[in-house]
TORVO-482415 format. One record per residue (C-alpha): residue in one letter; x, y, z; residue number from 1. Coordinates in steps of 0.02 Angstrom, whole numbers. Layout:
// residues N
(node a (X Y Z) NUM)
...
***
This chain:
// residues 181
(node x (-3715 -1348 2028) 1)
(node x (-3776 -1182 2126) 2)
(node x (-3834 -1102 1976) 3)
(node x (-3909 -1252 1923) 4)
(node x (-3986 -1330 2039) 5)
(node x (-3965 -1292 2241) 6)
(node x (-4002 -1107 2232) 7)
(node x (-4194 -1134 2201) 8)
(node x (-4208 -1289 2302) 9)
(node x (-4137 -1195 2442) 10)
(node x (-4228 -1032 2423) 11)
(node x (-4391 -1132 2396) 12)
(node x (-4412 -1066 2213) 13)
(node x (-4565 -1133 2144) 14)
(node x (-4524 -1182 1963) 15)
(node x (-4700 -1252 1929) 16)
(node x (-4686 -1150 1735) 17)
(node x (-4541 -1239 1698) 18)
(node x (-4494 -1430 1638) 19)
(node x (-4432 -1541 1800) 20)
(node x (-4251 -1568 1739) 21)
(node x (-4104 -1653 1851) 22)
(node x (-3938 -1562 1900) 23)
(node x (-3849 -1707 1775) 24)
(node x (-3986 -1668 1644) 25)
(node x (-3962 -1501 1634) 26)
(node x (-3789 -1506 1624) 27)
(node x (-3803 -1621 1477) 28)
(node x (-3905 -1502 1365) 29)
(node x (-3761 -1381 1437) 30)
(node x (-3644 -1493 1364) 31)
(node x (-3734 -1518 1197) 32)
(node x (-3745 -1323 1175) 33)
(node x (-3583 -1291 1229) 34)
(node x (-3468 -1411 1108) 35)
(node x (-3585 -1345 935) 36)
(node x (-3529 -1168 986) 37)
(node x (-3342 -1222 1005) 38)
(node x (-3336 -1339 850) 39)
(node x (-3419 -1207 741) 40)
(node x (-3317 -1073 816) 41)
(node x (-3459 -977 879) 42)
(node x (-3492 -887 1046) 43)
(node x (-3672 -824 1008) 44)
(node x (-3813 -927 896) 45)
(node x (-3994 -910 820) 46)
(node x (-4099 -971 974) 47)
(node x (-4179 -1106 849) 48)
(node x (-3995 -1193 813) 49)
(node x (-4001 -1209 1009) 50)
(node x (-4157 -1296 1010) 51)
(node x (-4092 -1396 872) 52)
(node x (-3959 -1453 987) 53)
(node x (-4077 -1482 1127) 54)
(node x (-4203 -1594 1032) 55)
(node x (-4063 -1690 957) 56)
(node x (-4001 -1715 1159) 57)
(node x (-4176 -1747 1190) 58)
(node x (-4177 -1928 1051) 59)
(node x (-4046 -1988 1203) 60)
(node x (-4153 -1958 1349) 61)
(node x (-4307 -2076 1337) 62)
(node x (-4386 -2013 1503) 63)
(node x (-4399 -1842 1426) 64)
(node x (-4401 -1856 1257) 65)
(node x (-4586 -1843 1237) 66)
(node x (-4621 -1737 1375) 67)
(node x (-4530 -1571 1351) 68)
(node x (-4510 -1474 1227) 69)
(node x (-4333 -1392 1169) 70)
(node x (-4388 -1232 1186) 71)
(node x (-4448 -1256 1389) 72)
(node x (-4281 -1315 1400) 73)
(node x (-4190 -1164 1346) 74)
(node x (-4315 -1059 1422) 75)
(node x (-4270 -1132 1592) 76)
(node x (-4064 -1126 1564) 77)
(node x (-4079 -945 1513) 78)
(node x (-4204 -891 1647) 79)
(node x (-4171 -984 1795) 80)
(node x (-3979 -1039 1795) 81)
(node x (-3910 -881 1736) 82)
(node x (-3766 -986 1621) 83)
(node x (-3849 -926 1459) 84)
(node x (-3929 -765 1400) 85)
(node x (-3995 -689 1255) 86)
(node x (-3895 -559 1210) 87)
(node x (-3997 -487 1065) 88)
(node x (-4171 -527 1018) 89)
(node x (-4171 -708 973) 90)
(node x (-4006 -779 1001) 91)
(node x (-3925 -873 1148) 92)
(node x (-3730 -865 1214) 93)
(node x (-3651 -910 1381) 94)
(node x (-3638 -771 1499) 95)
(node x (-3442 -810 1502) 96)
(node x (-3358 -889 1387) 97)
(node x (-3256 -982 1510) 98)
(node x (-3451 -1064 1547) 99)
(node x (-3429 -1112 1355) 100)
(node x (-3259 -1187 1361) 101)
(node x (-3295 -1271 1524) 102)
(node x (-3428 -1381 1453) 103)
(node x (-3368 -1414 1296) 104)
(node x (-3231 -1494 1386) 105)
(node x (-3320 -1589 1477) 106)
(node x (-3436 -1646 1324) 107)
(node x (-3250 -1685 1241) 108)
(node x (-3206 -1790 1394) 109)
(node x (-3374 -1899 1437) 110)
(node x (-3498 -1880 1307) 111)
(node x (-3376 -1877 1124) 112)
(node x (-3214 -1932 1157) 113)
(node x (-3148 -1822 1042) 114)
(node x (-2971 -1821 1080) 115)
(node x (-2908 -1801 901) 116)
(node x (-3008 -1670 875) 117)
(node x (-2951 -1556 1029) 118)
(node x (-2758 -1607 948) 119)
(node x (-2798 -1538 783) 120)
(node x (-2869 -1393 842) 121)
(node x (-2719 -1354 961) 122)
(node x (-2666 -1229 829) 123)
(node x (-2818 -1132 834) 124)
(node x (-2799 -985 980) 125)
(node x (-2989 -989 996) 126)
(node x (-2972 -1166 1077) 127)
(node x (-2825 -1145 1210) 128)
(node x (-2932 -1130 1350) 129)
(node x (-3036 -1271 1294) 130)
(node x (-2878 -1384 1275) 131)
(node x (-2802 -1345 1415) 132)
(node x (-2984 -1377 1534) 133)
(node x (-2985 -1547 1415) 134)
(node x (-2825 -1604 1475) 135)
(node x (-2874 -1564 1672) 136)
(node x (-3034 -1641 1661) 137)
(node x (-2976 -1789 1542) 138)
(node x (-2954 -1966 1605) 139)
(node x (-2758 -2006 1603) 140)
(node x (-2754 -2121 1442) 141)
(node x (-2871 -1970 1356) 142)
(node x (-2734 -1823 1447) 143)
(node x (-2590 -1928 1366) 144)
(node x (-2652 -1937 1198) 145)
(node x (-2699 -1744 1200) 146)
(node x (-2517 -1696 1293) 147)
(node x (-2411 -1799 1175) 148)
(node x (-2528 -1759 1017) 149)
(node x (-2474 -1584 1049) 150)
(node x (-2293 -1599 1077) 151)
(node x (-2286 -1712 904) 152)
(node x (-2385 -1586 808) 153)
(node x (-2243 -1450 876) 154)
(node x (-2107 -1566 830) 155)
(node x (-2178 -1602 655) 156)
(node x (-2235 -1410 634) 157)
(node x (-2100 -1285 624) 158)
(node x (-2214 -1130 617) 159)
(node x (-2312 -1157 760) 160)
(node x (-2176 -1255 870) 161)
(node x (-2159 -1124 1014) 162)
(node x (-2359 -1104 1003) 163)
(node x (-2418 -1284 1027) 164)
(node x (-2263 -1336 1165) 165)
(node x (-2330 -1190 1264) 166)
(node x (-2498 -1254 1256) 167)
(node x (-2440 -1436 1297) 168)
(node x (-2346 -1353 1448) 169)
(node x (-2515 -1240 1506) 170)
(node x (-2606 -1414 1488) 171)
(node x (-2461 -1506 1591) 172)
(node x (-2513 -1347 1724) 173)
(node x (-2720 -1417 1773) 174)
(node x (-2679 -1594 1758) 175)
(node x (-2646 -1684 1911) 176)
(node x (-2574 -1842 1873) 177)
(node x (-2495 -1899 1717) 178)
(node x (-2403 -2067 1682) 179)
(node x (-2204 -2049 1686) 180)
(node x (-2150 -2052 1514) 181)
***
């Protein structure tokens, strides 16, 4: 939310060049971003495939829609908030990728639902940290489904047994409360 939000507001940053955007709206567009990169397994895109992803947030936020234009919007995240930079000449990544994994979690969590997704990709090494922030910020009937789709998939695949049972046991780590059984 600092990086966001509360470090010009409290420094008195004029941000007159840039569209008015909430700490929640933000953070959508964030989230948007975000869960592309992880479901195409990418940490670095095009900057016009992130404006694609931005205008297609955009069709869900009437107030803005026809206000603001995608690229303003990326233009603000990469210059002000510090979350996502260009690394070469027109493209856009995360400056960490745990910024990446973090809201494509979240995205999995409140905006998708994607639960069976995150279990089917369990096996892919590229999504551990992803799962595992899933299951911490998951809701408990979402965290059960994801814990006990990941044991099953180790009990039903031999190859990857140790693999995914670890991962259900780093997930069992962030949670804070799961149901008994």
């Amino acid at each position: 939310k600092m990086l966001l939000y509360e470090r010009e507001r409290e420094r008195d940053i004029s941000l007159k060049e840039y569209p008015r955007l909430s700490y929640r709206q933000q953070t959508s567009f964030l989230k948007a971003i975000a869960y592309w990169l992880q479901k195409n397994g990418k940490s670095e895109v095009e900057q016009s495939r992130v404006e694609s992803r931005i205008a297609h947030a955009l069709k869900s936020m009437p107030d803005l829609r026809d206000n603001i234009e995608p690229r303003d919007v990326l233009r603000l995240l990469k210059d002000r908030s510090g979350i996502l930079v260009e690394p070469t000449v027109a493209t856009v990544a995360f400056t960490h990728q745990t910024f990446q994994e973090y809201f494509a979690a979240q995205a999995i969590v409140e905006e998708e639902d994607d639960i069976g997704l995150v279990v089917n990709r369990a096996h892919d090494r590229q999504w551990r940290e992803t799962i595992i922030l899933t299951a911490g910020l998951a809701k408990p009937s979402q965290r059960r489904e994801i814990i006990h789709g990941i044991v099953a998939r180790g009990d039903e695949e031999l190859e990857l047994r140790h693999y995914l049972h670890l991962l259900a046991i780093s997930c069992l780590e962030i949670v804070t409360e799961l149901a008994p059984e």
